[in-house]
Structure formats: C-alpha cells, structure tokens
N, C-alpha and C positions, 0 to 999 in steps of 0.2 A: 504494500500500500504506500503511494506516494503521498508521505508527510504537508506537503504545500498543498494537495488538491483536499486533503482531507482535513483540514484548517480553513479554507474557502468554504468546503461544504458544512462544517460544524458552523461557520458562523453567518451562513445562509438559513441553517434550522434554527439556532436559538433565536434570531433574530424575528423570524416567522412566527415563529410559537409567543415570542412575549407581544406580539401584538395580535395574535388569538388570545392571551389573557388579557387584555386591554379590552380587547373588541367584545370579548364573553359577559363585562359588566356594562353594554350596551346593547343587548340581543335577547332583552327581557321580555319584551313584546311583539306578536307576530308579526305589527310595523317595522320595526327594529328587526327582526330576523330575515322575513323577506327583500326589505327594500332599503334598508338604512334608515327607515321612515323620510326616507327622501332629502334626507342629509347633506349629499355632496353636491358641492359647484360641480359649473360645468365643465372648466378644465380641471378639474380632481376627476368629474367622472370619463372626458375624454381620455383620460392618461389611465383610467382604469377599463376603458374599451377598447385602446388600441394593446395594454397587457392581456386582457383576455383572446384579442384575433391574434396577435402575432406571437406563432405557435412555434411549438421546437420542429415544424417542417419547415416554418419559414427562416428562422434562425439559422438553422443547421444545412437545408436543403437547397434554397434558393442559393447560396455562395457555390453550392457545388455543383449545380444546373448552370448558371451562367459558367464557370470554368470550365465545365466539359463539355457545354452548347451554347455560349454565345450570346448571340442576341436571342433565342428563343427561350434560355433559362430569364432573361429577364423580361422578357412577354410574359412568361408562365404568372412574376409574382407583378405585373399590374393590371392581371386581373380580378387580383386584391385590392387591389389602391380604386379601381374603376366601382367597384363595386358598395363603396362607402358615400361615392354621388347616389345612389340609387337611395341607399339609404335616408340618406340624408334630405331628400328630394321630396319621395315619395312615403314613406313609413314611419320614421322616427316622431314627430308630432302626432300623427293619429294615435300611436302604442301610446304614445306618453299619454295625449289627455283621455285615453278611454280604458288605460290600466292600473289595476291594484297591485295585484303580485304577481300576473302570470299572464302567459297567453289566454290564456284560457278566459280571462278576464274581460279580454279587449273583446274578444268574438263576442263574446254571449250581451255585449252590448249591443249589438242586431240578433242574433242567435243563441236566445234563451234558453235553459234546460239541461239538465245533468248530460244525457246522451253528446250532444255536442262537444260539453265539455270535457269527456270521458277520452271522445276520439282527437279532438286536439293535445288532449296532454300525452296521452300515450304514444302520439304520433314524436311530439316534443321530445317523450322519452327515448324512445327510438333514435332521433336522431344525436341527441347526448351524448348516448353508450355509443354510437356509433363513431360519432369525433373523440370518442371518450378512450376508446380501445388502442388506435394507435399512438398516442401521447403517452400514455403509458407503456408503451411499447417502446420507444424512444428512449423513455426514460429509465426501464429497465436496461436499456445498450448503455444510459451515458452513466449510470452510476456504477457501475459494472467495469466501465473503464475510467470512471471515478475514484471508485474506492476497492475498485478487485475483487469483488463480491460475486457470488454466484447470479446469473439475470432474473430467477425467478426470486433471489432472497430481495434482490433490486426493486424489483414491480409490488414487492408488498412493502419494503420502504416507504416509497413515493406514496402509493395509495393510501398507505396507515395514515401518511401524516396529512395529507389530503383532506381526508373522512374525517381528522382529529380537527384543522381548520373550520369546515362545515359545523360539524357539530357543536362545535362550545362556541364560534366566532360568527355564524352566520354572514348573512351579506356584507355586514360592517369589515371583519376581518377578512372578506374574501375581494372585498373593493379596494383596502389599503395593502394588502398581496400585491395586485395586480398592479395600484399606482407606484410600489415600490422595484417592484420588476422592469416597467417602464422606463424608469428613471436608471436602473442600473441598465438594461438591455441600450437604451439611450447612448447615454454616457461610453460604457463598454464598446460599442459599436461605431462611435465617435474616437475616442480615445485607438484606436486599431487603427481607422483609416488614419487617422493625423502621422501614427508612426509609419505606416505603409507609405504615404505621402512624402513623410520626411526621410524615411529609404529610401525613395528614388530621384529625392532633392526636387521633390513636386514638380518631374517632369512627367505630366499625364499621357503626353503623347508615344514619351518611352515608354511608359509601362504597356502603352497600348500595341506598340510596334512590339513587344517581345512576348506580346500574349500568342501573338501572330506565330509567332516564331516558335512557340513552344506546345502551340495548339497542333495538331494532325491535319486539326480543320483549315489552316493555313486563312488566307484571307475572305472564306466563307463564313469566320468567326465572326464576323460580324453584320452575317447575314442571316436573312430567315430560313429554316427548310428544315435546323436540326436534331431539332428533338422528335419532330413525328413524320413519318415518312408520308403520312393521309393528312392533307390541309382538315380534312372533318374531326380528326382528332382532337385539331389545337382549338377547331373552332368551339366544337363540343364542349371542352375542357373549360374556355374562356368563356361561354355561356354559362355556366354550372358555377363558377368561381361569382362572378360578375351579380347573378342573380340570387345564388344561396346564399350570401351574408344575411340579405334581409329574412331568411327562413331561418335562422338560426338562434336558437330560442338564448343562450346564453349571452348573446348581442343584445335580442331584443330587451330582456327583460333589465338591462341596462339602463334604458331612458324611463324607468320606474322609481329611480333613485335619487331625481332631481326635483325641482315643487314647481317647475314653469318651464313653460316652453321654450321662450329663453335659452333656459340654461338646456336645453334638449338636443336644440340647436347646433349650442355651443360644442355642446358634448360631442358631437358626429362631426363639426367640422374641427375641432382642434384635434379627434383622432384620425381624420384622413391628409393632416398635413403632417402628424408625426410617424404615421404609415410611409405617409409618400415618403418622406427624407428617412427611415429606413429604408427603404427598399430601395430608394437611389444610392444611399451606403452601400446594400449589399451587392450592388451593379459592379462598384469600383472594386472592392473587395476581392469578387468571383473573378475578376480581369487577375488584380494580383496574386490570387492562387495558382492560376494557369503561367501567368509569367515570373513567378520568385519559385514557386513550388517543383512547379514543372510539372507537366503530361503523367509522364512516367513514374512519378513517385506518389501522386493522387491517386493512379490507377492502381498499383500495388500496394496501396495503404489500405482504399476503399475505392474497389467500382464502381459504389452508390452514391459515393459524395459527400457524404453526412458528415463526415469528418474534415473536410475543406478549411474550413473556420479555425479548427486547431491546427492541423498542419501550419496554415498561413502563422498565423501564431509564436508556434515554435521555430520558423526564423526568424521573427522579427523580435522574438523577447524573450525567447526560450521558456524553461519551467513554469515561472511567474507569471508569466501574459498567459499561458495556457490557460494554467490554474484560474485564472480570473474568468477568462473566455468561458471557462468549464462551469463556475457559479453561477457565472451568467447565464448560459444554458439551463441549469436548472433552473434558477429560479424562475424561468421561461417556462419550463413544464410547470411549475408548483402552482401559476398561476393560471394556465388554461385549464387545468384539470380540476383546478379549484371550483371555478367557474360554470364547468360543465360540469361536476357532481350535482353543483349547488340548483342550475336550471332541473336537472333530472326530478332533485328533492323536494325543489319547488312543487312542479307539475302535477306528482304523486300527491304530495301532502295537500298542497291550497285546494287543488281542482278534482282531484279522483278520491279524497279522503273526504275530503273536509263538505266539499259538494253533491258530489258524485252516494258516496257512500251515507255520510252522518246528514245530511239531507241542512247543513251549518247548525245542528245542532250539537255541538260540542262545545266544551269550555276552550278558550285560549292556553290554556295551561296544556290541557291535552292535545292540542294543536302542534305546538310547538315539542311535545315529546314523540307526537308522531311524526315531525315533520325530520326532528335527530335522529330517531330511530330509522328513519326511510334513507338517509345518507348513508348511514352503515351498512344496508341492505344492500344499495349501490355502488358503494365502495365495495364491497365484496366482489358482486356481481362482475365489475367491471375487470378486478386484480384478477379472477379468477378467469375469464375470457383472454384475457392480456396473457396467460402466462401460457395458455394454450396457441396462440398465435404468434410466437417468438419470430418464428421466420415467415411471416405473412407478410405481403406487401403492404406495407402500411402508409406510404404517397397515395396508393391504390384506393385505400379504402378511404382514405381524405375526401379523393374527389368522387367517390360515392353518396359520402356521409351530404357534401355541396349537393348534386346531385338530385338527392331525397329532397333535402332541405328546398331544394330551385321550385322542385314538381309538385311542392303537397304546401307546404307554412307560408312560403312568400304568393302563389296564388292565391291562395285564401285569403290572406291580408290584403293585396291588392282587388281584389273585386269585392270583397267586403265594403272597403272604404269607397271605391270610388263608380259601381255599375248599381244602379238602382233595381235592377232586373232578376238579379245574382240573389238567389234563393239556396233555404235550406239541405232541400236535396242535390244542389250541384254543389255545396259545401262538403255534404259527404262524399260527392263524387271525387271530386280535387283531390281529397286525401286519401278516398282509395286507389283510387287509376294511379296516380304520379309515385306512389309509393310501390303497391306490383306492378307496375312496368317498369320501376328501376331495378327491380328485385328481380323480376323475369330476363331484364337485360344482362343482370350481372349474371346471373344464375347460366345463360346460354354464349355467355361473353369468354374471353380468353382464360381470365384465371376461372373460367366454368367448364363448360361441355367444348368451349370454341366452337358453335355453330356459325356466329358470327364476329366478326374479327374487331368490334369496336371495345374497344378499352374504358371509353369516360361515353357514360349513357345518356348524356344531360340531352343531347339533341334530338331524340327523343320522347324520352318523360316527360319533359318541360311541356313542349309543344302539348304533347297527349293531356297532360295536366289541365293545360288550362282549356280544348275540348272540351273536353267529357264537362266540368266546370260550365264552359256556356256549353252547350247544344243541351245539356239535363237541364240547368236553366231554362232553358226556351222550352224543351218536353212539357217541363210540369210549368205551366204558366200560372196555376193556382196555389203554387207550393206556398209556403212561407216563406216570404221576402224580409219578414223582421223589422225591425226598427226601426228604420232607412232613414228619417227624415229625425228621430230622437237624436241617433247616433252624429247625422251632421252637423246635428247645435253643440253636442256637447263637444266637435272636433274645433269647433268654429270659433265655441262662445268660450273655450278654454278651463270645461268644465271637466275636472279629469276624474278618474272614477273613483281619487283619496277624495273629491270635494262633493261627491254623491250620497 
C-alpha cells in the first residue's frame, strides 16, 4: 500500500464523515432530509449539480477518449455540456415551482393518484441503480489501485460509506459532498493543466504538433471519424447524452433545494459554465497524454483509458500529483453515488411508501426511518450488483442508463408541461414503450444476442418514446388530461409545490 495515496484517501473520508455529522443535526425533518428545506443559493447548489453530473466516466474517461481519439473523444463529452441548455431552457423552473421532494411530485401536479406515482418513481428507481452500478464499479478499480485492496473488498468500501452519508446526513450532507468535490475536482483539474502548460513553456501549438506525432492517428487526430466507424452511433450517443440529463432524477430533484426561481436559474447556469470549462480542461489534458505520455505506454498501461489522468500525472509530478489526482477521483465517485442513492431513496420513500402504500398517512418520524432504512436496502442492492459486474462495460451501461433516462422521464416532463393534449394514458405509455425498447434494444444489441449491431439505442427509444406518448394521446381523446391549466398558474405564478 502506497503511504501518500492512502493519506489523500484517509483525509478525503474523515473529512466527508464530519460533515455527515454536521449535516445529521440538520436532517431532522423530512424538509431537511429530502431537500435541504431548500437551503442552498444558487451557486452553492450549481456547484452541487455540476458534482453530482461530472462522474468518474467523465473525470477519468473523457482524458483518455480525446488521447486515443481526438476530436471525437471530445464530441463525446459536449454532449454533456449541450445538454445543460436543455435543461436549463426547458425543465428546471417547471420541476422547481411544481416540486416537493420528488419526481413524483411534479407529475401528479397534472396526474393525480398513487398509480402514477408508483410508475414514475420506480421508473426513477431504475434508472438510479442503473447510473448507480457503474460508478461503483469504477470505484471499486480506483480504490483497489488506491489502497491495494481486493475490488470487491473496494465496492463495499465506497458503498458502506455512501449509504453511511444518506442515512444520518441526508440531502444537507449529500449537497455539501458534492459542493466540496466540485471545488476540489475544480481546482485539481486546474492546478494539472497550469503544470502541463508550464511543461511545455505554454506552447499550445507544440503540445498540439506532438500529439500528432505520437498519435497512430497522425493528422486525423484532429478530425472526426474516430471513435465510431457508423456516423448513427455518435449520433445516437449525442442524442441520449444531450436529452437524458433532463431525465435524470438525481439532477432533477436538485432544483428542489432552492426557494425561487431565481436561484433555479442560477443553479443550471452557473453549472453549465463550470461543466463547460471542465470539459474544455479535459480537451487540453487528453492532447497532453497522447503527447508527454505517449501512444504506447497509455496502451500498455490501459487500453481503456481510464487511467490517462494519472499517467499524465506521474510525469508531471510524480507520486504526489498522482496521489492528489487519485483523491480527486474519489471524491468524484463519493459524490455521484451519493447523489444517486439519495434520488433512489427519495422515490421509494416520499412516492411509493409514503403515497403509494401508507395512503400519507404516517407520522414524519416514521417517514424518515423508512426513508434511512430504504438507502441501506439500496446501498446493498447496488454493492451487490456492482461486484457481480467487475468486468462489464460500464461506459456501456452509462449510455444506456442516458438512454432510458432520454425515452421515458424527460418525455414525460416535456409534454407534461408544455402539450395540453398529452393525457394520462400516453403518460403511461412514454414510460413503458421508451423503457422496453431500450431494454429490447440492449437485450438484441452487441453486448446481447448481436442481432443488430447498434451499441447506444437512444435513436430509437427516444423517437418511439415520444410516439406511443402522442399517437395514445390522440387514441384516447377522452383520457385524463389532468390539470393543465392548475398546473400552468402554478409554473407561471411561481407557486411551487413547498408554497401549496
């Protein structure tokens, strides 16, 4: 065990846990546990939205997609950055003035009734475990070559402490995780390129001439073509990225955490501007792995890349810059997974317990024991999936987890809020079509049967998604349409569903 990494990682955990004891004597109340009772500004919660999306694929993955592909590893990650206009545009004020604690919350402000609610959260839940599995997968590899541990003794690490933040710290300790992650992934990320920079006496154009040179791809490295040999792939890929942010319940139920729209605002654009200047870091970054690192020794280190970031690293600073990189990294995982328990626990507890089941008739008290107890269920659930998939592709299932997310949550949100037409029964439809046709796709797809050779399914689901959504619409003209015109005073008149 290297002494230096395992001193970074010690005071990455103490430092987490005493602000899960901080955040435990403020998660008294199921306002306080789901939502912070709506606590943080809006650049506090922008800087804890851009820690919950930028994941240890993008950390880790995107530096070693642009080195080994060019301009196409760095298409790959702005269709992350593109996909924050969306949000921001289109969904973020509706969720905020028409939610309490959950998805589940916003819908049934047109679409009333436990059933609804049942199939939206569960759908939420699904796609949680789903982004939920390869993060901890990840993190099982980085602590492993962290602290030398066995992977699976790794994955119940991560998870334990995970499930340990949820449970006693709720959303309070799982939003100031994610703001402090930012601020180190930040900084970390900065403090690299400056030395990279000052390595090559900030001559950019040299670094870029010698990426040339050390690339196979020679002066197609900086062209399009290389990562998929079928334009429908990247397109595929770049819809599904683009479009599933807004489906993604651990994003959404972010703008629940603010008291104004405002600050909702604020929130979605102060983290697509510290997205963007990540992901324009990691441009430069991925350039100087392929040209200080070299071809050859990224391929023989890792075929997959993942490890780009420390390589680079250990020329430029040897043990100590690693070691740092490598905190950083965690605490990168500590905080998406935090995040995505915490959406999972949400869903089950607020909308399928509390609703669904106890019909709200339960005490708060009991609320919030079911809702600690439902994280540990989930924390299990997820370590134990995680440690059966060691060697699964887990980019793969990323852009599955998008995928779902594109074809079933962010339809539904968008024709909710904005077709007056869009009734109950194409609500159900949306989330069942888009969710088995992604599952049918993957299932017949490459890592399946290979009936068909598409890898990322989004260009079809999607599309099907929203279908079945209008043409069931138009079918049942007499369906339930719901609240339509309730729902658009309270989007308008900024009447959110804490002021109901």
């Amino acid at each position: 065990m290297n002494l230096t990494y395992f001193i970074f990682f010690l005071a990455i955990v103490i430092g987490t846990l005493i602000i899960t004891h901080w955040a435990a004597e403020r998660s008294k109340t199921t306002d306080q546990f789901y939502v912070a009772a709506g606590s943080l500004s809006g650049i506090q919660n922008g800087l804890a939205i851009a820690g919950d999306y930028i994941s240890a694929a993008s950390f880790l993955g995107i530096t070693g997609l642009v080195a080994f592909y060019g301009y196409d590893g760095f298409l790959y990650a702005a269709g992350f950055l593109v996909s924050y206009v969306i949000l921001l545009l289109l969904i973020a004020e509706p969720v905020h003035h028409l939610g309490t604690y959950s998805i589940g919350d916003v819908i049934a402000v047109r679409f009333s009734g436990r059933r609804m609610r049942f199939a939206v959260a569960t759908t939420g839940i699904i796609i949680s475990i789903l982004y939920l599995i390869p993060q901890l997968v990840a993190s099982g590899l980085l602590i492993r070559l962290l602290l030398g541990v066995d992977y699976a003794a790794s994955v119940w690490i991560i998870g334990t402490l995970m499930t340990i933040y949820v449970v006693f710290g709720g959303m309070v300790a799982t939003s100031w995780v994610q703001i402090i992650k930012t601020v180190l992934l930040m900084s970390g990320t900065l403090l690299l390129l400056f030395i990279l920079l000052s390595w090559v006496k900030w001559d950019i154009p040299f670094l870029y001439d010698q990426a040339k040179k050390e690339s196979p791809l020679g002066e197609q490295f900086f062209l399009p073509g290389n990562l998929f040999e079928q334009p429908i792939e990247m397109l595929s890929l770049t819809l599904s990225l683009v479009l599933g942010t807004s489906g993604l319940p651990h994003i959404l139920i972010r703008f629940l955490t603010v008291k104004n729209a405002k600050n909702a605002r604020l929130s979605a654009m102060s983290a697509t501007w510290l997205i963007g200047f990540f992901y324009l870091m990691t441009l430069i970054l991925g350039v100087g792995v392929i040209g200080l690192v070299g071809w050859d020794s990224l391929a023989n280190s890792d075929p997959g890349g993942n490890l780009a970031i420390f390589l680079l690293a250990d020329v430029l600073g040897g043990d100590f810059l690693v070691a740092f990189v490598l905190a950083v990294a965690f605490a990168t995982i500590i905080a998406v997974v935090t995040g995505l328990i915490f959406a999972a626990t949400s869903a089950f507890a607020h909308d399928i317990y509390f609703h669904y089941f106890m019909k709200k008739k339960v005490s708060e008290r009991k609320q919030l024991f079911v809702a600690r107890l439902t994280a540990v269920v989930i924390g299990f659930i997820a370590i134990g999936l995680s440690i059966g998939l060691e060697d699964s592709n887990v980019a793969y299932l990323v852009s599955i987890t998008f995928s779902v997310a594109a074809s079933t949550i962010f339809p539904l949100l968008l024709l909710t809020f904005y077709w007056k037409r869009f009734n109950r029964v194409g609500a159900y439809a949306v989330l069942s079509v888009g969710f088995l046709i992604s599952l049918l796709l993957v299932v017949i797809g490459p890592e399946g049967f290979h009936i068909i050779s598409l890898y990322n399914p989004g260009i079809i689901a999607i599309p099907l998604g929203f279908i079945a959504a209008i043409v069931v619409s138009y079918f049942y003209r007499n369906g339930d349409q719901g609240k339509y015109k309730e729902m658009i005073v309270k989007i308008h008149a900024s009447m959110g569903g804490r002021d109901t």
